[in-house]
C-alpha positions, 0 to 999 in steps of 0.5 A: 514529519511531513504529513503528505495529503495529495499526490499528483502520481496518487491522484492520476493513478487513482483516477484511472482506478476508481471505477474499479475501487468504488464507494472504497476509494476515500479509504484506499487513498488516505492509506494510501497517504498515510504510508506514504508520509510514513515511508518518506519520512524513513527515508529521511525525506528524499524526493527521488523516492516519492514518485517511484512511492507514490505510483507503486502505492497506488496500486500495492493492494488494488488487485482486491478489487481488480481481480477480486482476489485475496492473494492480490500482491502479484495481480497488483503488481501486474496492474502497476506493471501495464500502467508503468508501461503505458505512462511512467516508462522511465520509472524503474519496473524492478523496483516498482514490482518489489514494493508492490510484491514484498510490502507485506514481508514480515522479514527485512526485504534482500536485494536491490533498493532495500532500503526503499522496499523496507521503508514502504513495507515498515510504513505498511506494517504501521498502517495496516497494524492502526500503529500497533506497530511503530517501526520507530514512531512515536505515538505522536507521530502516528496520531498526527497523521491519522488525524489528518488522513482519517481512515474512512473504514478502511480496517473495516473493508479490508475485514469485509473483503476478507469475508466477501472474497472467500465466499463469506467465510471471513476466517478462511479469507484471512487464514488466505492472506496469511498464507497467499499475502505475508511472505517471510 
């Protein structure tokens, strides 16, 4: 598996929303990383996909902390959507709201560009389950590329957030995720 550290599309997209990210940033974008090394590499490695990956990854949870709201797939997507338009034009807007909007599909995603959706959406599932789940890695693979793209707390932030966006009530913040963020 080849372990992907840096992005030109991460890092320009990043830049553009670290003001908005904060002290957050280093662990948003070794997520960001890890699945994106995991999506690639279940689609066999094809370049075609990592720009279209790697844009659409950059902003697939950002509406945390845009529009500080738990249920944030579609206000992610709507921030992807006004950056896609502004400089990446050519980049197909469909495809890029379906990776933002069904990467936490808890059932194989239907429609155009499936394979690329269920590849990111496995490649999430595998991250945000801290390799729990391996959607078909091995163990191995998984330690490699958390030991070369270290988590800098980001499961703890995810928690915090959880509890900060829902008033402090973390249990009813997460009982929202489920509900607003993991679609079947």
């Amino acid at each position: 598996m080849h372990i992907i550290q840096l992005d030109t599309v991460v890092e320009s997209e990043l830049a553009l929303l670290a003001p908005c990210i904060g002290a957050d940033l280093p662990g948003y974008r070794n997520h960001i990383y890890r699945v994106l090394t995991y999506a690639m590499h279940f689609m066999g490695g094809e370049a075609r996909w990592r720009r279209p990956f790697a844009f659409a990854l950059a902003y697939h949870d950002v509406g945390m902390w845009t529009h500080r709201e738990l249920a944030y797939l579609e206000p992610s997507a709507a921030r992807a959507e006004a950056a896609r338009r502004d400089h990446a034009p050519d980049l197909d807007g469909a495809l890029i709201h379906d990776l933002i909007v069904w990467h936490h599909k808890l059932t194989p995603f239907r429609g155009a560009n499936a394979a690329a959706v269920n590849a990111l959406r496995k490649a999430d599932w595998v991250d945000a389950s801290q390799g729990l789940l391996r959607k078909g890695l091995t163990r191995a693979q998984i330690a490699a590329v958390n030991a070369a793209l270290p988590a800098h707390g980001f499961p703890d932030t995810l928690m915090r957030l959880a509890g900060d966006l829902n008033h402090g009530n973390r249990t009813g913040g997460l009982l929202r995720v489920l509900h607003k963020v993991y679609r079947v």
